[in-house]
C-alpha positions in Angstrom: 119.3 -3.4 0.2 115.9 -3.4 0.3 114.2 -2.7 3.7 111.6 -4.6 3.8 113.4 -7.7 2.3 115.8 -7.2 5.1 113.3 -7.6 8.1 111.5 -10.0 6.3 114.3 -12.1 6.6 115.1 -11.2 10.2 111.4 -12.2 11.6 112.0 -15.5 8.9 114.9 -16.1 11.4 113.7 -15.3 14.7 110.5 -17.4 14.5 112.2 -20.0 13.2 112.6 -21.2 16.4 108.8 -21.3 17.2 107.7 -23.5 14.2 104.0 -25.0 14.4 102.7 -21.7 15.4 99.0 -21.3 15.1 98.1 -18.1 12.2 96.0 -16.9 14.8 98.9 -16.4 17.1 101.2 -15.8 14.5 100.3 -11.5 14.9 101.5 -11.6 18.7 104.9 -13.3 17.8 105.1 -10.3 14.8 104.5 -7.3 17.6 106.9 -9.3 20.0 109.5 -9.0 17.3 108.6 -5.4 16.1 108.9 -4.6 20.0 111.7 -6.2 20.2 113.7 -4.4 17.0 112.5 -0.8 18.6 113.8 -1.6 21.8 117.3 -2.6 20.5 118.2 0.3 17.9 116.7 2.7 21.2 119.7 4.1 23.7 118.9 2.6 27.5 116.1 5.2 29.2 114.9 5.8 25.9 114.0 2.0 25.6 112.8 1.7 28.9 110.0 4.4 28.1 109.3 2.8 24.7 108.6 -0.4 26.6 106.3 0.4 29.4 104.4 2.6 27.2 104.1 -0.8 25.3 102.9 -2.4 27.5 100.5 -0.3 28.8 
């Protein structure tokens, strides 16, 4: 499968939900999701680190 098919299709899904977005707001919703798909393949203290270094 290809990769980037595969999370192409994922974000497709995931903002589907937030139609009529703006393009110019359209790169937050990506990093939200990116952040999002890090966090979750990351074991629990590991993820925790990943995010507040986001966010920082």
């Amino acid at each position: 499968m290809n990769t980037c098919e595969s999370h192409a299709s994922l974000a497709r899904r995931w903002l589907s939900p937030h139609r009529g977005i703006s393009k110019d707001r359209l790169t937050q919703y990506l990093r939200a999701f990116q952040l999002r798909r890090e966090l979750y393949r990351k074991p629990g203290r590991e993820a925790l680190k990943h995010a507040i270094k986001a966010t920082l």
